[in-house]
C-alpha positions as CSV (number, residue, x, y, z in Angstrom):
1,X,-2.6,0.9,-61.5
2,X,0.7,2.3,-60.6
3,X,3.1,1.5,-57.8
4,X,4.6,3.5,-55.1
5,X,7.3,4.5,-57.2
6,X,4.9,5.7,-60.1
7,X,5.7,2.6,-62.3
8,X,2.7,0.4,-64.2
9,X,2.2,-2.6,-61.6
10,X,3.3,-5.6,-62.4
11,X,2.1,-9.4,-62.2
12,X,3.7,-13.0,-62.2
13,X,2.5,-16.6,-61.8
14,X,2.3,-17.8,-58.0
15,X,5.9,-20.1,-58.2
16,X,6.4,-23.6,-56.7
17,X,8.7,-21.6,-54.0
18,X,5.0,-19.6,-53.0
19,X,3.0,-22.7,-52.8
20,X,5.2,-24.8,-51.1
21,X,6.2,-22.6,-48.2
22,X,4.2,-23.1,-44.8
23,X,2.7,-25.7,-46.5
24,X,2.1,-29.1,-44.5
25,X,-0.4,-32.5,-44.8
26,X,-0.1,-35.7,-42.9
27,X,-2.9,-38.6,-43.8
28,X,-2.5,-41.6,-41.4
29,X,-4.4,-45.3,-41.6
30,X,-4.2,-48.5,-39.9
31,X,-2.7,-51.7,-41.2
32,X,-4.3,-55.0,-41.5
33,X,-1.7,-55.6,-38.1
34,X,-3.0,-52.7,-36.2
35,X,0.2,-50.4,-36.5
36,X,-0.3,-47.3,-38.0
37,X,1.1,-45.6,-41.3
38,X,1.4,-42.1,-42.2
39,X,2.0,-40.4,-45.3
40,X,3.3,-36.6,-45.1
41,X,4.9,-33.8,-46.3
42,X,6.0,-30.0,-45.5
43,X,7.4,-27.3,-46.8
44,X,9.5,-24.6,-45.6
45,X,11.0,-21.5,-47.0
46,X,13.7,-19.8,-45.1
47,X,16.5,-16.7,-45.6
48,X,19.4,-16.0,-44.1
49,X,22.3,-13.7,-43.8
50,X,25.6,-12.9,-41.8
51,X,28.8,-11.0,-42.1
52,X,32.7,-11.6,-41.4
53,X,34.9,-8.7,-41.4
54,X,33.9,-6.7,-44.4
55,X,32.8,-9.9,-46.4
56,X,28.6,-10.4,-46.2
57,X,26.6,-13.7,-47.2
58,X,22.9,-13.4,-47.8
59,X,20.2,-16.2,-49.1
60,X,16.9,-18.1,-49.3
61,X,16.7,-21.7,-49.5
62,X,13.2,-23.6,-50.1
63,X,13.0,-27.5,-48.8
64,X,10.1,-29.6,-49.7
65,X,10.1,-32.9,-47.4
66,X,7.4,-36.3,-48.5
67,X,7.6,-39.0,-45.8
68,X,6.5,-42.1,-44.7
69,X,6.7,-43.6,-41.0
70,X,5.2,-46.5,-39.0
71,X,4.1,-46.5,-35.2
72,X,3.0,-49.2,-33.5
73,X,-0.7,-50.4,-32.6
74,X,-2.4,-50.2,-29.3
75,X,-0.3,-51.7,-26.6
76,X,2.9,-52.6,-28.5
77,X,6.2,-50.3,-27.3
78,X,6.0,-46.4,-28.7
79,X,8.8,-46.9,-31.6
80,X,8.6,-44.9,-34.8
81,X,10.6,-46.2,-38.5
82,X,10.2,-43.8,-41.5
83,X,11.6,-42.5,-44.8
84,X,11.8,-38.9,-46.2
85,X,12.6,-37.5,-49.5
86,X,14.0,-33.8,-49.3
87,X,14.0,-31.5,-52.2
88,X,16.1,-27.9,-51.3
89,X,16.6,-25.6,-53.8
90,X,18.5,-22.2,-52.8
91,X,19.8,-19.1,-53.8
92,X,22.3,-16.1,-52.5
93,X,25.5,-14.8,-52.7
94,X,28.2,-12.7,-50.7
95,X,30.1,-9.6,-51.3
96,X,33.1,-8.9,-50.5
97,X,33.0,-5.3,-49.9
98,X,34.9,-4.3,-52.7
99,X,32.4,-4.3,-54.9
100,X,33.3,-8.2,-56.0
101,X,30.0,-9.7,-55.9
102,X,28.8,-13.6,-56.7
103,X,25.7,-15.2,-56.7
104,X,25.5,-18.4,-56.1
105,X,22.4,-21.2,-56.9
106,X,22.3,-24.3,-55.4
107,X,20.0,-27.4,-55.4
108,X,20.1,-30.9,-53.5
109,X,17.7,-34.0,-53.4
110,X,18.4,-36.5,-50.5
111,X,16.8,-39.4,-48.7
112,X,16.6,-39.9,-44.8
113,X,15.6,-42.6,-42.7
114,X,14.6,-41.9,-39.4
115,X,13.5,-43.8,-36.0
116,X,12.9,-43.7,-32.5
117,X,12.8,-46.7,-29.7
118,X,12.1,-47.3,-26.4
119,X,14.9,-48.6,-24.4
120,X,12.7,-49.0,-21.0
121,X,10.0,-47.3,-19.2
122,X,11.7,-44.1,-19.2
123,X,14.9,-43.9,-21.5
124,X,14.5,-44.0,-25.1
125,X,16.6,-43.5,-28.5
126,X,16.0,-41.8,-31.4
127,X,18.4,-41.5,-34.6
128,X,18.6,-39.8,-38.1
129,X,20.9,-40.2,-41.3
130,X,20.4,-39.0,-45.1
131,X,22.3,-38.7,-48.2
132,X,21.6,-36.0,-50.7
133,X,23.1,-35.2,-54.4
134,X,22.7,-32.1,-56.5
135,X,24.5,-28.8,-58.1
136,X,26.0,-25.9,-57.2
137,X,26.7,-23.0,-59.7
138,X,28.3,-19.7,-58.6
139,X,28.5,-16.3,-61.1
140,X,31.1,-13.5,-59.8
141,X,30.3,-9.9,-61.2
142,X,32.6,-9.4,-63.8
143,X,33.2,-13.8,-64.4
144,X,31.2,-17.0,-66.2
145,X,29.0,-18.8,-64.2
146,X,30.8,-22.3,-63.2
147,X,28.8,-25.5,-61.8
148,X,30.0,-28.7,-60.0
149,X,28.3,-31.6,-58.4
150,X,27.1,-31.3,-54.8
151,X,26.4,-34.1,-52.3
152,X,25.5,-33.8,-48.7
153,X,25.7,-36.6,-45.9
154,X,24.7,-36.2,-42.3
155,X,24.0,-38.5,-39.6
156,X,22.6,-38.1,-35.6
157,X,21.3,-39.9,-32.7
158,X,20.4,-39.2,-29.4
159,X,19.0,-40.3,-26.2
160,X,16.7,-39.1,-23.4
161,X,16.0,-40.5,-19.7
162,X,13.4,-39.2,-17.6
163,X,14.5,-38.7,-13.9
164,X,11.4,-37.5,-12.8
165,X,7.9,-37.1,-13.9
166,X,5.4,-36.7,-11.0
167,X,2.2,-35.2,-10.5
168,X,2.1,-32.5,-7.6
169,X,-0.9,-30.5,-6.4
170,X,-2.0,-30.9,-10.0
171,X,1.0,-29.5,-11.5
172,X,3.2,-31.6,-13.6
173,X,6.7,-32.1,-12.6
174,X,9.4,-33.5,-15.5
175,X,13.1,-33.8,-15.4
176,X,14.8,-35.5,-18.3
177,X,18.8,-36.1,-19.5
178,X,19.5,-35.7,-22.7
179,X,22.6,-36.8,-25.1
180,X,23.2,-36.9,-28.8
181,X,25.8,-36.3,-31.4
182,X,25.4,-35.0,-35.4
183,X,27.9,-34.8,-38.3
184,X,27.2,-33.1,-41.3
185,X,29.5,-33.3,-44.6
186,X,29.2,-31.7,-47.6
187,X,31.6,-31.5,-50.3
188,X,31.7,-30.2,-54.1
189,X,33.6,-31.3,-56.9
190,X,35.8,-29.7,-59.3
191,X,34.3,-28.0,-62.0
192,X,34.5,-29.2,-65.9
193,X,36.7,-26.0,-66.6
194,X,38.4,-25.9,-63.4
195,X,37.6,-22.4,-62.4
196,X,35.6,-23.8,-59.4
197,X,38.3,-26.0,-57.5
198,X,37.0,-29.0,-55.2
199,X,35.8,-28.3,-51.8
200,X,34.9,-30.1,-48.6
201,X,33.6,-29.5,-45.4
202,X,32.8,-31.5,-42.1
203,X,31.2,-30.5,-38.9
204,X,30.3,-32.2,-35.9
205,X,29.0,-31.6,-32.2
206,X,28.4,-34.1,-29.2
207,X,25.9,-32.2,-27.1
208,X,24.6,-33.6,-23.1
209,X,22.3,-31.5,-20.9
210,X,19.6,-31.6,-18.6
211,X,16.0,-30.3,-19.0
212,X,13.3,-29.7,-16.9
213,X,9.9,-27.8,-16.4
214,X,6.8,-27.3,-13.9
215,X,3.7,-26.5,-14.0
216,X,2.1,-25.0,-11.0
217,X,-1.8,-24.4,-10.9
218,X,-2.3,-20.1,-9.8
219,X,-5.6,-18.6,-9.1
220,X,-7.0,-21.4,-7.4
221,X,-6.9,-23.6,-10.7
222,X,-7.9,-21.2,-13.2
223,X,-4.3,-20.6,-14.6
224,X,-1.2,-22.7,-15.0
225,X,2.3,-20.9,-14.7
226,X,5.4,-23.3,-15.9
227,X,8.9,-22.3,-15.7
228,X,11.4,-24.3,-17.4
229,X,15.4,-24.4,-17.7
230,X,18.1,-26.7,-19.8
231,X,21.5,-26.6,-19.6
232,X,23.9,-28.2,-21.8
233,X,27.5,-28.8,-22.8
234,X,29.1,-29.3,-26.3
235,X,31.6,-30.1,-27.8
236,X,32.1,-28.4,-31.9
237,X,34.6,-30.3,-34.4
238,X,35.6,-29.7,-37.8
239,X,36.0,-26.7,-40.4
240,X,33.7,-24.6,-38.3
241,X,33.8,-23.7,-34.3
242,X,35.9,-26.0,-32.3
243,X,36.0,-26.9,-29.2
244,X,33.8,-26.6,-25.8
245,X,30.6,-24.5,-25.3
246,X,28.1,-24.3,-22.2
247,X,24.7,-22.9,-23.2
248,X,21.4,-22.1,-20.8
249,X,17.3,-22.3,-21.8
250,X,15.2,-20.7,-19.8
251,X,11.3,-20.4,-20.5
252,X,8.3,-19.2,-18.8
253,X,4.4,-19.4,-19.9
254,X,1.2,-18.3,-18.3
255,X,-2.2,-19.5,-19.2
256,X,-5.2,-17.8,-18.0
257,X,-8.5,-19.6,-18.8
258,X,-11.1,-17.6,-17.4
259,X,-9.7,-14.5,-19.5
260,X,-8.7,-16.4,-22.8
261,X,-4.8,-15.1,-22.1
262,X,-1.7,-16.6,-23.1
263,X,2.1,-15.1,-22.2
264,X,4.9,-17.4,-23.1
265,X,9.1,-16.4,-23.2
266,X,11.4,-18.4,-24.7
267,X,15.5,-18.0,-24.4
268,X,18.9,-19.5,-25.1
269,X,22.1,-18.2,-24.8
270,X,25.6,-19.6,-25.1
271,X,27.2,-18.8,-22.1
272,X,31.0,-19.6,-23.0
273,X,33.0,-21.4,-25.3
274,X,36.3,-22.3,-26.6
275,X,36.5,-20.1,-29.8
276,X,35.8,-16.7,-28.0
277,X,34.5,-15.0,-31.4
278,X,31.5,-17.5,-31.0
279,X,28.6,-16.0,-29.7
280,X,25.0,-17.3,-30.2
281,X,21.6,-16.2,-28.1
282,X,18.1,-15.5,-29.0
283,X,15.1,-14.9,-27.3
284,X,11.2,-14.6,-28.1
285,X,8.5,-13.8,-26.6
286,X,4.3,-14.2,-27.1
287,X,1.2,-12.9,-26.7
288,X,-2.1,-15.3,-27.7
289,X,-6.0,-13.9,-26.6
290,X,-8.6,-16.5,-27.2
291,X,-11.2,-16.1,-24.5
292,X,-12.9,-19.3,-25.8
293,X,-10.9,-22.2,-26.8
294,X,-13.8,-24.3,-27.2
295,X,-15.2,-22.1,-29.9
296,X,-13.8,-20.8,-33.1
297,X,-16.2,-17.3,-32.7
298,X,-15.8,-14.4,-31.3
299,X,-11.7,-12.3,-31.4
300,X,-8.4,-14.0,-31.9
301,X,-5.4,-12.4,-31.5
302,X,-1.6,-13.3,-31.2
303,X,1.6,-11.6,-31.4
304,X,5.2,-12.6,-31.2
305,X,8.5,-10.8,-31.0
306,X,12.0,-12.7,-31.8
307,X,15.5,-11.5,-31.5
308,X,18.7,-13.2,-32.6
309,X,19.2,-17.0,-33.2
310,X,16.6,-19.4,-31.6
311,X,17.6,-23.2,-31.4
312,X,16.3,-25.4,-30.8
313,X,17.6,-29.2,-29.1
314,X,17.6,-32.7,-30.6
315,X,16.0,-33.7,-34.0
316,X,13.9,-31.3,-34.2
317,X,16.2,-28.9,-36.2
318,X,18.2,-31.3,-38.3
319,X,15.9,-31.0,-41.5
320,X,15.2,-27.7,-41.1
321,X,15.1,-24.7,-43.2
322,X,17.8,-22.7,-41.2
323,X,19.7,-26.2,-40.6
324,X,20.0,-26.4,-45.2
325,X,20.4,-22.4,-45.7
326,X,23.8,-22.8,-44.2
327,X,24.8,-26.2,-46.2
328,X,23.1,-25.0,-50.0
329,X,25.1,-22.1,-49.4
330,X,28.3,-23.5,-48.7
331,X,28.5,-21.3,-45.5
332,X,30.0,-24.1,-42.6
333,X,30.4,-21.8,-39.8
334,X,31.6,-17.8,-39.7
335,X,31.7,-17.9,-35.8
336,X,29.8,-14.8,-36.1
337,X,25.6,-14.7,-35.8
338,X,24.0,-11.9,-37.0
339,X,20.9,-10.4,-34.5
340,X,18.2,-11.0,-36.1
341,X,14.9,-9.4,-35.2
342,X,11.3,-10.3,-36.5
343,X,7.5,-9.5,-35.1
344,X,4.3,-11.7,-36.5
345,X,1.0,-11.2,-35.4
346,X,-2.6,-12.0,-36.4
347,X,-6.0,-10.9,-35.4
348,X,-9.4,-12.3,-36.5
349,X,-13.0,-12.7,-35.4
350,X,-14.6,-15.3,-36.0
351,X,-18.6,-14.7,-36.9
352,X,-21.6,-17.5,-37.7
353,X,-21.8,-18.3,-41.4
354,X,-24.6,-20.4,-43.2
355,X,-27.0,-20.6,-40.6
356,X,-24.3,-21.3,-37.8
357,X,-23.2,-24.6,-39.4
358,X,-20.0,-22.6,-40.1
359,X,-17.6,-19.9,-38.7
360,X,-16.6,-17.2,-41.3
361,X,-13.0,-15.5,-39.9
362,X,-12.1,-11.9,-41.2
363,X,-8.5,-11.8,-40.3
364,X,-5.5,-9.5,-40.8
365,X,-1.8,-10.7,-40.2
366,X,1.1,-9.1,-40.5
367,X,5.3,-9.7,-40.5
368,X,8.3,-7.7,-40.3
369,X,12.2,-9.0,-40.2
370,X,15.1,-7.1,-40.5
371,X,16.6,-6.8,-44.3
372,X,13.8,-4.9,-45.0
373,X,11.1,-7.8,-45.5
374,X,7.7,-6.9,-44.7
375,X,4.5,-8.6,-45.3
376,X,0.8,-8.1,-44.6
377,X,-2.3,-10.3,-45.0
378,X,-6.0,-9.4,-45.2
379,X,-8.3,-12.5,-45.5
380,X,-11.3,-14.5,-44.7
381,X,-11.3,-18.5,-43.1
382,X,-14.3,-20.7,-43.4
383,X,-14.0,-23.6,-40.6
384,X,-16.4,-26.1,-38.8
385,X,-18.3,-24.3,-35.7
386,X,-16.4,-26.0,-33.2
387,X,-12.2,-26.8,-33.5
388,X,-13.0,-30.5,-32.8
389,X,-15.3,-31.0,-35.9
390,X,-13.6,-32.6,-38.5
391,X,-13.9,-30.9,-41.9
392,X,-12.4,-28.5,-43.8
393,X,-10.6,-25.0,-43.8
394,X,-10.9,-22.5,-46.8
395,X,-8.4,-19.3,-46.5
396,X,-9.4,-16.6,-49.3
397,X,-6.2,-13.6,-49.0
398,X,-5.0,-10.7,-50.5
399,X,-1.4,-10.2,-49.5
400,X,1.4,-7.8,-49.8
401,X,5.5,-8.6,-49.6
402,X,8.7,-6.7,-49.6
403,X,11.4,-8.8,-50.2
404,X,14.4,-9.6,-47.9
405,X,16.6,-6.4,-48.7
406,X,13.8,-4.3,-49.5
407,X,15.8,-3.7,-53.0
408,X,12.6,-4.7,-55.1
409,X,9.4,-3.3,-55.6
410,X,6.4,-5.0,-53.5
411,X,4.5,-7.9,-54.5
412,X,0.9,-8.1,-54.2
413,X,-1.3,-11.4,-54.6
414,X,-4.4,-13.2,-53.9
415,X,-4.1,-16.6,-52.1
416,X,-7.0,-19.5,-52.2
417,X,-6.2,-22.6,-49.9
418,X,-8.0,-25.3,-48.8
419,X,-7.2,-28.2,-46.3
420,X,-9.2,-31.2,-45.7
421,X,-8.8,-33.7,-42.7
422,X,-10.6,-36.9,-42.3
């Protein structure tokens, strides 16, 4: 078979990087004292890219995360204690514009203990820290390729108070205050030869804000319609951005259930801030149809549309994919953000399969970013008849990828997964 170019098609072994992205398990059990334990892991895969004046960075970094955590048993106060070892592993470059190009390989394994506790009813504290060690190796154009040691420490805690949580006419009413503050180091030695000198970089933030949402009941209870808004101040240290920022959320989502239809938008912007040449905002927005939730048959569709830099508050981004692009690179801050734009969506329907104890899914997905990166699925799911069963999922797909840049020829594959809960 030939390509789209006319050349002989070409095949390769599915990589660790292919298996591990998207990928996610969590197994949980009780002790002989009633608390819980949970074993889990996830894996992300993530590219990036930005520019300063005429100099442009560019890369993909893949983090695999195992963890362990303990929660309390029935009736004891809702704290959380857990461990998790990160493995990244990432690769780039930049170019400066003058045709001086370096690519640049990094990888980092690091351990990081996490927790949460409840202070009182309705304020509670949550904290992070980790320590990583690894390599870094960078290769100019026309120049040897130089390694030196890597190691990476970061810290972060935070608290949040509900004001207000009440129950009005059915709809849910919460206002919360939030605070935290992060650090992140990372630092490179000298290499053997001393062509790549020592390097060291620090930042830090101290954020406080206010969230809050509502959900109203429209249509005489048969939708929900929730606004929502944060606002938040900040305050940037070290070798990137300095100095104070204001940002604004604002969301909105509509939920039909007589119709199956879903609408939800999702925005943040930084409004102002000390370093002028800072700018940061993003927005996305989604479309879901399921006109019956209880059931995995009949059509499924969904479609989402995102456009710049979407971040997101607290912990929740710490040990991301986006949060170690920037660190395995070596890229602290270029008080730039590139717009980026993506669009994902999926459609399936699902039909009865051996004698209705199953649902058999035809389903075609598709994704597009900018860089040139495309992708597009055709496949098949076998799940339980209802979404509440526990059992299994079986995903059989034939997929097609451009890669970031859209520099290399298409990649074409067939994907078996399986996924067991119990």
């Amino acid at each position: 078979m030939l390509r789209e170019d006319g050349e002989p098609m070409q095949s390769r072994a599915v990589s660790s990087h292919d298996l591990l992205s998207g990928s996610s398990f969590a197994l949980t059990g009780s002790t002989d004292a009633g608390r819980l334990a949970t074993i889990w892991g996830q894996g992300l895969h993530g590219r990036f890219s930005g520019r300063e004046g005429a100099v442009t960075l560019y890369g993909e970094v893949t983090t695999g995360f195992l963890g362990f955590d303990w929660t309390p048993a029935a009736g004891e106060d809702g704290w959380i204690a857990g461990l998790a070892i990160g493995r990244t592993t990432g690769t780039g470059g930049w170019d400066d514009g003058n045709d001086g190009q370096t690519k640049i390989a990094a990888e980092l394994t690091g351990l990081y203990p996490y927790g949460g506790l409840p202070l009182s009813e309705n304020l509670s504290a949550w904290m992070m820290a980790g320590y990583g060690t690894g390599t870094v190796a960078a290769k100019p154009n026309d120049g040897e390729s130089r390694s030196a040691d890597l190691n990476l420490a970061m810290g972060a805690v935070g608290l949040r108070g509900e004001v207000v949580r009440d129950n009005l006419n059915g709809g849910d009413l919460t206002l919360a205050l939030t605070t935290d503050a992060r650090m992140v180091r990372i630092a490179s030695s000298r290499s053997p030869d001393g062509g790549m000198p020592a390097t060291e970089a620090t930042v830090w933030q101290l954020r406080t804000g206010i969230e809050g949402s509502r959900r109203f009941l429209v249509r005489n209870g048969d939708a929900t319609f929730t606004p929502s808004l944060e606002m938040g101040m900040h305050w940037d240290g070290g070798d990137a951005e300095q100095g104070l920022g204001v940002e604004m959320g604002l969301g909105m989502a509509y939920s039909d259930f007589a119709s199956g239809l879903g609408m939800d938008i999702q925005s943040r912007i930084l409004l102002a801030h000390t370093d002028r040449d800072y700018r940061e905002w993003g927005v996305s927005a989604g479309l879901a149809y399921d006109p019956d939730p209880t059931s995995n048959r009949g059509v499924v569709m969904s479609l989402r549309q995102s456009l710049g830099v979407h971040s997101v508050g607290g912990s929740d981004e710490l040990l991301g994919a986006g949060t170690l692009a920037g660190l395995a690179a070596g890229d602290v801050g270029t008080g730039q953000t590139a717009v980026a734009r993506q669009i994902e969506g999926e459609v399936g329907y699902g039909l009865p399969a051996f004698d209705g104890g199953l649902t058999g899914t035809p389903n075609f997905g598709f994704r597009t970013a900018d860089g040139g990166e495309q992708g597009l699925r055709l496949g098949w799911r076998l799940t339980p008849a209802a979404p509440d069963d526990i059992g299994f999922e079986l995903q059989l797909d034939a997929t097609r990828h451009k890669s970031f840049g859209g520099l290399e020829p298409a990649l074409h594959g067939v994907m078996l997964s399986i996924s067991f809960n119990w």
